[in-house]
C-alpha positions as CSV (number, residue, x, y, z in Angstrom):
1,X,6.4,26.3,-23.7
2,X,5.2,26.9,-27.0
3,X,1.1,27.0,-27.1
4,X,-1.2,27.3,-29.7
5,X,-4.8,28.5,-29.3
6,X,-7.1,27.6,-31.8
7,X,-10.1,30.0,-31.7
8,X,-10.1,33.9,-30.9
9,X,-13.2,34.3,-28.5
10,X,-13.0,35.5,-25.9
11,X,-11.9,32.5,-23.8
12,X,-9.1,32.1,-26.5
13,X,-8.1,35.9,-25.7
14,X,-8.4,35.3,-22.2
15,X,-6.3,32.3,-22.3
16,X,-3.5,33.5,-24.6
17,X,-3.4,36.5,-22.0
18,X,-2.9,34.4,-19.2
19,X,-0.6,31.9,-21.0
20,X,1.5,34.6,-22.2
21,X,2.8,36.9,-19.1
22,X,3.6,33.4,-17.6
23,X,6.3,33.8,-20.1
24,X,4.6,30.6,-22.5
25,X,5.2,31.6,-26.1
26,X,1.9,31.7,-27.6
27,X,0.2,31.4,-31.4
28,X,-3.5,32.4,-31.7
29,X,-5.3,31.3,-34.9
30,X,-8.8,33.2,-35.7
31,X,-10.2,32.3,-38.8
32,X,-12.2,35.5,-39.5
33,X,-11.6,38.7,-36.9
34,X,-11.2,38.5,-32.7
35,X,-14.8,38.5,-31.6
36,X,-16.2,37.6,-35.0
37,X,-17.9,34.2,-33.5
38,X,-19.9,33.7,-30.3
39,X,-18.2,36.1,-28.2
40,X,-19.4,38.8,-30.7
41,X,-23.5,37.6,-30.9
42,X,-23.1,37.0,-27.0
43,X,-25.3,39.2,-24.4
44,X,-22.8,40.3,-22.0
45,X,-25.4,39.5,-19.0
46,X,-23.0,38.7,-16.2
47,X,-23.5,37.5,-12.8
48,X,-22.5,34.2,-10.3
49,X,-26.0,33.0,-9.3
50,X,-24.4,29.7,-9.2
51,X,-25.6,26.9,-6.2
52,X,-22.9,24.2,-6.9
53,X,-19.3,24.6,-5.5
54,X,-17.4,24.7,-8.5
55,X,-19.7,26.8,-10.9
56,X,-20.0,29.4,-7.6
57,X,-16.2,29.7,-7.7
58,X,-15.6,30.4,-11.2
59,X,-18.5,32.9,-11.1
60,X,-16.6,34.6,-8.3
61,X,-13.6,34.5,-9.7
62,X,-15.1,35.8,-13.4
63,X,-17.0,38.7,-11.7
64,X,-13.5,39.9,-9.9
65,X,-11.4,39.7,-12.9
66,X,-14.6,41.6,-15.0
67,X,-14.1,44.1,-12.5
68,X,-10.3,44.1,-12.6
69,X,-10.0,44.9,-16.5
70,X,-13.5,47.5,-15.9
71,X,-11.9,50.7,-17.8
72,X,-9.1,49.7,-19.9
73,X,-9.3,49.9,-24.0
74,X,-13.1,50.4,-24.5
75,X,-14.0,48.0,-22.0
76,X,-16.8,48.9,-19.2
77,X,-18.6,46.6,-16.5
78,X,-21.6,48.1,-16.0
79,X,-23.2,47.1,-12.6
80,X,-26.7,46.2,-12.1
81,X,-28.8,43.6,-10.3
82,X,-30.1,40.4,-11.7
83,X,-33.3,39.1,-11.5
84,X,-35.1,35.5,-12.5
85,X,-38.4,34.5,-11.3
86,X,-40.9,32.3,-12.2
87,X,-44.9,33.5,-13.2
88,X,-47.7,32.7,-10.6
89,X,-49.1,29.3,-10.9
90,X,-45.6,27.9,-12.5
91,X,-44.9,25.7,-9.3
92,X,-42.0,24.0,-10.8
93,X,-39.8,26.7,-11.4
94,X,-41.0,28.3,-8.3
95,X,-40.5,25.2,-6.7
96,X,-37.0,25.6,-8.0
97,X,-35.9,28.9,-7.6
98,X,-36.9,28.7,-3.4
99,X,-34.6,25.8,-3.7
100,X,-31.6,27.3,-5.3
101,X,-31.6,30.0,-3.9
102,X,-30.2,29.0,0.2
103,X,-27.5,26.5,-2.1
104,X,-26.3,29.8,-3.7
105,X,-26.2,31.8,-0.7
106,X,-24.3,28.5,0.9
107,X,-22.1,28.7,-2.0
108,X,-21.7,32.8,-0.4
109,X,-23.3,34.3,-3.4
110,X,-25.4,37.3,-2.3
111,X,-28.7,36.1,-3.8
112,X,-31.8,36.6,-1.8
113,X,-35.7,35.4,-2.6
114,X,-37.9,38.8,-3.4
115,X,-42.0,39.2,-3.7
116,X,-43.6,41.2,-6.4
117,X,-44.1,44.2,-3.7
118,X,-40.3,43.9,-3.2
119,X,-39.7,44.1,-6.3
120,X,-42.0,47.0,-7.8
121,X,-40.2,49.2,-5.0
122,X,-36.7,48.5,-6.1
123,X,-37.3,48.5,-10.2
124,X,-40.5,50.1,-10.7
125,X,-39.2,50.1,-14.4
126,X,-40.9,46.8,-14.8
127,X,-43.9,44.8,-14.3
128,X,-43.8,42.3,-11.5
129,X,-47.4,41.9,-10.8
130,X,-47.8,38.4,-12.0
131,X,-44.6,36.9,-10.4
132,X,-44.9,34.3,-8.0
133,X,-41.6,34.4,-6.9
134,X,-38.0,35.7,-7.2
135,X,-34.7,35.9,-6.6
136,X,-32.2,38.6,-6.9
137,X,-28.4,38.4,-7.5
138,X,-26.7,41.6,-6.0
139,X,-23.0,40.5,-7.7
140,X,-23.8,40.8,-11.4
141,X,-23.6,42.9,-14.0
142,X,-23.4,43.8,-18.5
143,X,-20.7,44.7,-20.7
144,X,-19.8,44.8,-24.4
145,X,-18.5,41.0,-24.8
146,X,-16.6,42.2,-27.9
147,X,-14.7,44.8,-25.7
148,X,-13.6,42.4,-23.7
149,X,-12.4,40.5,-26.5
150,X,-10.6,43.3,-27.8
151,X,-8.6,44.2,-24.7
152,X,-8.1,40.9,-23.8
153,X,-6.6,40.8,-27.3
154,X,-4.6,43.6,-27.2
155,X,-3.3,42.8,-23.8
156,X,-1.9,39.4,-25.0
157,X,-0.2,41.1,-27.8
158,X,1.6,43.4,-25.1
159,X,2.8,40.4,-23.4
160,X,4.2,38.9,-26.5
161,X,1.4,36.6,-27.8
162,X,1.2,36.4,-31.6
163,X,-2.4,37.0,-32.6
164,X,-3.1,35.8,-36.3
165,X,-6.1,36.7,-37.6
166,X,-7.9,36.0,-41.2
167,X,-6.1,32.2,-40.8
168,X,-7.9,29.5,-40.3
169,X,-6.5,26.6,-39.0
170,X,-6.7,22.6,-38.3
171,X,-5.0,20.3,-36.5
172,X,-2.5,18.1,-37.9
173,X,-4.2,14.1,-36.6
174,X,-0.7,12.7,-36.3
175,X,1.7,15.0,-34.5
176,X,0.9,17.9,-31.7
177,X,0.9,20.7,-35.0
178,X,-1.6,23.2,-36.7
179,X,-1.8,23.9,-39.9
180,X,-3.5,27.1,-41.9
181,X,-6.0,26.4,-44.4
182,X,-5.1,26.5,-47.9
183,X,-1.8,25.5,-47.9
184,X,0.1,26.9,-45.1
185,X,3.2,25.0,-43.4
186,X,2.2,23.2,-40.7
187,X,3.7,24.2,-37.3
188,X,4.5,22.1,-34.2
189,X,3.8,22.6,-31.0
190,X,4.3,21.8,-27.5
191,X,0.5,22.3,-26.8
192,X,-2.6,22.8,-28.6
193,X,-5.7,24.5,-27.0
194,X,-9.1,24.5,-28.9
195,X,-11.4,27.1,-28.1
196,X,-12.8,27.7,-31.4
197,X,-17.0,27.1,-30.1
198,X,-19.1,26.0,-32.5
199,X,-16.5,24.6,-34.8
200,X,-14.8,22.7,-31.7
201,X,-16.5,19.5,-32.2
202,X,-15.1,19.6,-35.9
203,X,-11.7,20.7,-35.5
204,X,-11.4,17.8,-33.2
205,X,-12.3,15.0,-35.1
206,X,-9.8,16.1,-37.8
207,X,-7.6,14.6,-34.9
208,X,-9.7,11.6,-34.3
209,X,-11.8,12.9,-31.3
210,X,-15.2,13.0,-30.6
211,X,-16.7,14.9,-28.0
212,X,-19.6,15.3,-26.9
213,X,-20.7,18.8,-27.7
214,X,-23.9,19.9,-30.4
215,X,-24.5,23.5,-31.1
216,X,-27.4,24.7,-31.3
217,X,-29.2,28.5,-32.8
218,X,-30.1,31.7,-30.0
219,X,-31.9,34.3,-30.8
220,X,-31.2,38.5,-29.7
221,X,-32.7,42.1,-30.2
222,X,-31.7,45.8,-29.4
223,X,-34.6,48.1,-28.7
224,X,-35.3,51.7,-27.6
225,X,-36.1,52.5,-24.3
226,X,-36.0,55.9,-22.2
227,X,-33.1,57.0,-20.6
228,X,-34.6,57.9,-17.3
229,X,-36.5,54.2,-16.9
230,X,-33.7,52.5,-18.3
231,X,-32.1,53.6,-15.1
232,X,-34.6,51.8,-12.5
233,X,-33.6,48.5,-15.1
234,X,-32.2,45.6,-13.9
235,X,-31.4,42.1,-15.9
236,X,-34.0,39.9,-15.7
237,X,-35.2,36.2,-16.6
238,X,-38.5,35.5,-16.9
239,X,-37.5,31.4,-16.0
240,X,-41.7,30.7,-17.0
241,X,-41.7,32.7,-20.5
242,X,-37.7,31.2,-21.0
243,X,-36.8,35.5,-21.8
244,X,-34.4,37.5,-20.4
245,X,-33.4,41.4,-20.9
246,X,-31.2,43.5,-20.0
247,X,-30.3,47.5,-19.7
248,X,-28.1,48.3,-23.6
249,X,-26.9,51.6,-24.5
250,X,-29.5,51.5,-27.2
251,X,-31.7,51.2,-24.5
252,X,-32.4,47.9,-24.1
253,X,-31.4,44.3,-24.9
254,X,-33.2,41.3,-25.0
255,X,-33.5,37.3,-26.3
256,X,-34.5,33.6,-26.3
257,X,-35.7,31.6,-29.2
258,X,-33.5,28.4,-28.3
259,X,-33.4,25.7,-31.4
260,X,-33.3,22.8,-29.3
261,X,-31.7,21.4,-32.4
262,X,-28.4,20.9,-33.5
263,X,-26.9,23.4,-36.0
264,X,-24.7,23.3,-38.9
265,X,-21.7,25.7,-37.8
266,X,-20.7,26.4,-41.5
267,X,-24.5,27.1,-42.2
268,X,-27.3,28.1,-39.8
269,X,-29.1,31.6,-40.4
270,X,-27.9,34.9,-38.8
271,X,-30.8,36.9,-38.5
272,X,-33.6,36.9,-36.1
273,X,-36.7,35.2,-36.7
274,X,-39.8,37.4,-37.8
275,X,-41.6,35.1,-35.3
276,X,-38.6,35.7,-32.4
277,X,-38.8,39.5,-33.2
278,X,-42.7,39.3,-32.5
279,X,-42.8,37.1,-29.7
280,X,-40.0,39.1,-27.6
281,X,-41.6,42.7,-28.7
282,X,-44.8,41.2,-27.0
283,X,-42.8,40.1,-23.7
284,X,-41.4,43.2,-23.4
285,X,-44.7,45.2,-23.8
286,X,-46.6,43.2,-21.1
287,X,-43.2,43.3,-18.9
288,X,-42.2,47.1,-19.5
289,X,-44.5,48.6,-21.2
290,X,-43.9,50.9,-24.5
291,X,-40.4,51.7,-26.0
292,X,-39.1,52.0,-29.1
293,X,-38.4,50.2,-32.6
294,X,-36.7,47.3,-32.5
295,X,-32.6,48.0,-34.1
296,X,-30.8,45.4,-34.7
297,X,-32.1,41.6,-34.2
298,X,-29.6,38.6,-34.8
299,X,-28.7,35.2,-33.7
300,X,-25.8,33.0,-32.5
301,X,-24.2,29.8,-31.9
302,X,-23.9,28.1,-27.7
303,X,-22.8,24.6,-27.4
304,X,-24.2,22.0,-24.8
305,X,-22.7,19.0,-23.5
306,X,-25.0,15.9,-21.7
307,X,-24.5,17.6,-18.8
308,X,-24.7,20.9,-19.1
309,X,-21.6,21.8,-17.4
310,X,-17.9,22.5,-20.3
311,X,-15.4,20.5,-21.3
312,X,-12.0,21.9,-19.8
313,X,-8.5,20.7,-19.8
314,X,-6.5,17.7,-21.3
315,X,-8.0,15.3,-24.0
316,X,-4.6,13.4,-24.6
317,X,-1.1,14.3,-24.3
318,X,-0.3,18.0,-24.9
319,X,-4.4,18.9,-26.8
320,X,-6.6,20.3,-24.3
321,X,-10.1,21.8,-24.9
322,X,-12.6,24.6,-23.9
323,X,-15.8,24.3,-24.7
324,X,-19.3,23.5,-24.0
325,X,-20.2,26.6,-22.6
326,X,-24.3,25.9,-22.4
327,X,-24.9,29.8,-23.2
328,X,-22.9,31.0,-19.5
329,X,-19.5,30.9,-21.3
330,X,-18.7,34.7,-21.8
331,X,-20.3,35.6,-18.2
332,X,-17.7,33.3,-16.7
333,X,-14.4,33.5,-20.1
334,X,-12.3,35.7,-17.3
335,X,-12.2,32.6,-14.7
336,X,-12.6,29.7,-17.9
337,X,-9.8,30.9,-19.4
338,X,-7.7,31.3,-16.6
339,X,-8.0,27.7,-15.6
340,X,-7.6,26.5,-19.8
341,X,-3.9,28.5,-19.0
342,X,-3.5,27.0,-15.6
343,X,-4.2,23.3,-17.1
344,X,-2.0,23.7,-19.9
345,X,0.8,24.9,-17.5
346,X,0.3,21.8,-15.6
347,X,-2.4,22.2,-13.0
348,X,-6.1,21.1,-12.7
349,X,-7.9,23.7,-11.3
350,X,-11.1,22.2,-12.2
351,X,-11.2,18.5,-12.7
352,X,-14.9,18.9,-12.4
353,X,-15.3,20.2,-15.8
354,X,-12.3,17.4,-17.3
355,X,-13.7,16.4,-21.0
356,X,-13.1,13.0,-21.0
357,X,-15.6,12.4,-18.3
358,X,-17.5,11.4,-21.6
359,X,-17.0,9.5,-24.4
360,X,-17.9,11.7,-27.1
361,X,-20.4,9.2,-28.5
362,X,-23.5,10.3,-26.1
363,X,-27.1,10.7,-27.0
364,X,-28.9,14.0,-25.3
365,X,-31.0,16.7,-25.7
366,X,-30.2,20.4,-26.0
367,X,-31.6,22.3,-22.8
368,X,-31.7,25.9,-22.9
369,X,-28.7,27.2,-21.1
370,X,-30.6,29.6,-18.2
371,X,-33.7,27.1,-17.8
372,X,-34.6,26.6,-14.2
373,X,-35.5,23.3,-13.4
């Protein structure tokens, strides 16, 4: 079977991977350079605090795989516990987080409701003292994203995948083909698989698709923090301020400022807000006290969908999608792209997720991607 993957992300990597030591001959396009998108502004906060059936398994299935590639190419998974909890007197996510919780440990995640006491014992790091109530994830974990793009890459290559970078590509509306940009011959295939993010939504309608995806603007930083507290840190979410942090080898990493807005792929700003940068340096202070200058500070493009959950598999004959990730996509790209492979190869490993459950024409907000409702 002759594929070709449209995007080089890390679900595209992933996929082409997969695809390609199945013995599928495989084409990846990447209009700029592997990692250069999403994947590359991404966190790399991974864990599978999932409660429904279907997100639980892919989380498991993500966190194993993570583990699997763990110390090939440049690629480490660092393990560390995650923690979200909601402020005292925030009753709704409170309210929310006691009820997740038993669904995720039905699901057989190893998730378990903490107090502030609980938790100033385990990650004295941190301040806890105004938390009403928490849970912690014991399977989770951080990594580089754009290592894992890289080896994922590199991996494909060794299995024969063609990986064509600095070529940008569209699809051809009338016949299963791609064309480059600019000019280039257009090339048929026997599949097509779009995982190109932001620019998913416009690639498709080139073809005559809608679907209902809307990207929308993130916000990140890098900070200084002290090597001997860094190592009583754990990743946290703070589900009332809408934060979340993590240990970097800078010292620390940390973000939020979610445009619930739709943006422009071709034109939305790539720095961090001067009002982000100050907001989150406050967080931080009143959650961990002092560290250092802030280094870098950036932002990035998710996608939602109406429902928060992708779009995965078939859209018509031989075009299949993956997209839609809702800010969870790299955490889960070893299990998402494994199942974009597995549906092109004729399976359906998760018709949950199947993108024409919509009809591309729908009218919703964005929702931040970790909000606990």
């Amino acid at each position: 079977m002759k594929t070709a993957i449209i995007g080089g992300g890390a679900v595209g990597v992933t996929a082409a991977y997969d695809l390609a030591r199945q013995g599928a001959e495989v084409v990846l396009y990447e209009r700029d350079e592997i990692a250069g998108g999403s994947t590359g502004r991404a966190a790399g906060v991974l864990y599978d605090a999932f409660a429904a059936p279907e997100d639980a398994r892919v989380g498991d299935r993500a966190m194993a795989r993570f583990r699997e590639f763990s110390g090939e190419g440049d690629f480490e998974f660092h393990e560390t516990p995650y923690v979200w909890f909601a402020r005292e007197g925030d009753e709704k996510r409170a309210a929310a987080i006691r009820e997740q919780v038993p669904r995720m440990a039905d699901a057989g995640r190893d998730v378990s409701l903490a107090d502030s006491d609980e938790l100033e014992e385990r990650f004295p790091a941190v301040n806890w003292r105004d938390v009403g109530v928490a849970a912690v994830a014991e399977n989770a974990g951080h990594t580089n994203p754009a290592s894992y793009a890289d080896l994922l890459a590199e991996k494909a290559r060794e299995e024969g995948a063609e990986i064509r970078t600095g070529v940008e590509a569209r699809l051809d509306a009338e016949a299963l083909a791609v064309e480059g940009v600019g000019g280039a011959s257009s090339e048929s295939f026997d599949a097509i698989l779009v995982a190109a993010g932001a620019h998913t939504k416009r690639l498709l309608a080139v073809a005559g698709i809608p679907v209902s995806l809307k990207p929308y603007r993130v916000q990140a930083l890098t900070a200084g923090f002290a090597d001997e507290r860094r190592a009583d840190l754990p990743m946290g979410y703070d589900a009332t301020g809408g934060y979340y942090f993590r240990p970097h080898p800078e010292g620390l990493l940390a973000g939020d400022g979610t445009e619930e807005v739709e943006s422009d792929p071709d034109d939305w700003t790539r720095e961090a807000d001067r009002e982000f940068r100050e907001i989150t340096r406050e967080r931080l202070g009143h959650r961990l006290g002092e560290f250092g200058a802030t280094r870098e500070a950036w932002a990035g493009l998710c996608v939602a969908t109406p429902d928060r959950d992708p779009l995965l598999g078939e859209l018509r004959d031989g075009l299949f999608v993956a997209a839609g990730w809702q800010g969870h996509g790299f955490m889960r790209t070893p299990a998402l792209g494994e199942a974009a492979a597995e549906a092109i190869l004729g399976e359906n490993p998760l018709p949950e997720f199947d993108p024409t459950r919509f009809d591309g024409d729908e009218e919703f907000p964005i929702v931040e991607g970790m909000a606990v409702e």
